[in-house]
C-alpha positions in Angstrom: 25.9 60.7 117.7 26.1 57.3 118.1 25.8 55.0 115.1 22.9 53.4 116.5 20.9 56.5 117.1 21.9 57.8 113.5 20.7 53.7 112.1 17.2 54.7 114.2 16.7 58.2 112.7 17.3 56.6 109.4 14.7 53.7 109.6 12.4 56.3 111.1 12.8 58.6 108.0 12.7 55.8 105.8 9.7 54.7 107.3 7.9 58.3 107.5 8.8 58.6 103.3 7.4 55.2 102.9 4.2 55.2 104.8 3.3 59.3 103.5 4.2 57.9 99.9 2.0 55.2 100.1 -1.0 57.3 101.6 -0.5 59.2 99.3 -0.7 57.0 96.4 -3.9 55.5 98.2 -5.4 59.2 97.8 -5.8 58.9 101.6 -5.6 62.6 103.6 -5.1 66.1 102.0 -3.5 65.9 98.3 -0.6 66.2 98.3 0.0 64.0 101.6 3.6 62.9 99.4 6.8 64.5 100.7 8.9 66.9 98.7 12.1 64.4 98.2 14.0 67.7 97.1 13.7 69.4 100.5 14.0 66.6 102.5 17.1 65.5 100.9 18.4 69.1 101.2 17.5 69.4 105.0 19.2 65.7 105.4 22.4 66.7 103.6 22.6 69.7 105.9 21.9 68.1 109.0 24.3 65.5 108.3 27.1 68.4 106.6 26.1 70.1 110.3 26.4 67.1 112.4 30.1 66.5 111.0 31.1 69.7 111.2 29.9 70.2 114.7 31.3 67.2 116.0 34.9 68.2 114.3 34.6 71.8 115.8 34.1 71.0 119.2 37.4 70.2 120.0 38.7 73.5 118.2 35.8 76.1 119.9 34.6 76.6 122.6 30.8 75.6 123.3 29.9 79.8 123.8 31.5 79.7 120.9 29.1 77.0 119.3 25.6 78.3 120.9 26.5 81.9 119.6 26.9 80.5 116.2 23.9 78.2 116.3 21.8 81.1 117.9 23.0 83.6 115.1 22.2 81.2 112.8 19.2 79.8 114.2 17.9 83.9 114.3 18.5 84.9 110.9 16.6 81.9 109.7 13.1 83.1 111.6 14.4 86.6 110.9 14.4 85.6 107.0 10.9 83.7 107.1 9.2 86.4 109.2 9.8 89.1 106.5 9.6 86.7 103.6 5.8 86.9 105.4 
């Protein structure tokens, strides 16, 4: 990724934190229109861990390589939430 594109998703986030926050505070929508910081800070951290580590593996592994890993992983996550019901 480019650092532009990264600078965009951040003002976008920023701005999607800010504006729910505020609607929030407002008591506009369905309480609680706030999001959790917690998971959004854990999903960033792990998008960000991924993004580094994808971008540093892509020279070592192949790209089958790389989609069966993502697909794996990708599958036990609905796997998980499907019989979590």
């Amino acid at each position: 990724m480019t650092p532009l594109a990264l600078a965009a998703t951040l003002t976008t986030s920023v701005t999607g934190l800010a504006a729910y926050s505020a609607l929030d505070a407002a008591g506009v929508g369905t309480a609680p229109a706030a999001p959790f910081r917690d998971i959004g800070l854990a999903l960033g951290v792990g998008g960000l861990a991924g993004g580094l580590l994808g971008a540093r593996l892509q020279h070592r592994v192949g790209e089958g390589a790389l989609l069966t890993l993502l697909g794996t992983v990708a599958t036990a996550t609905a796997l998980t939430h499907l019989l979590r019901g």
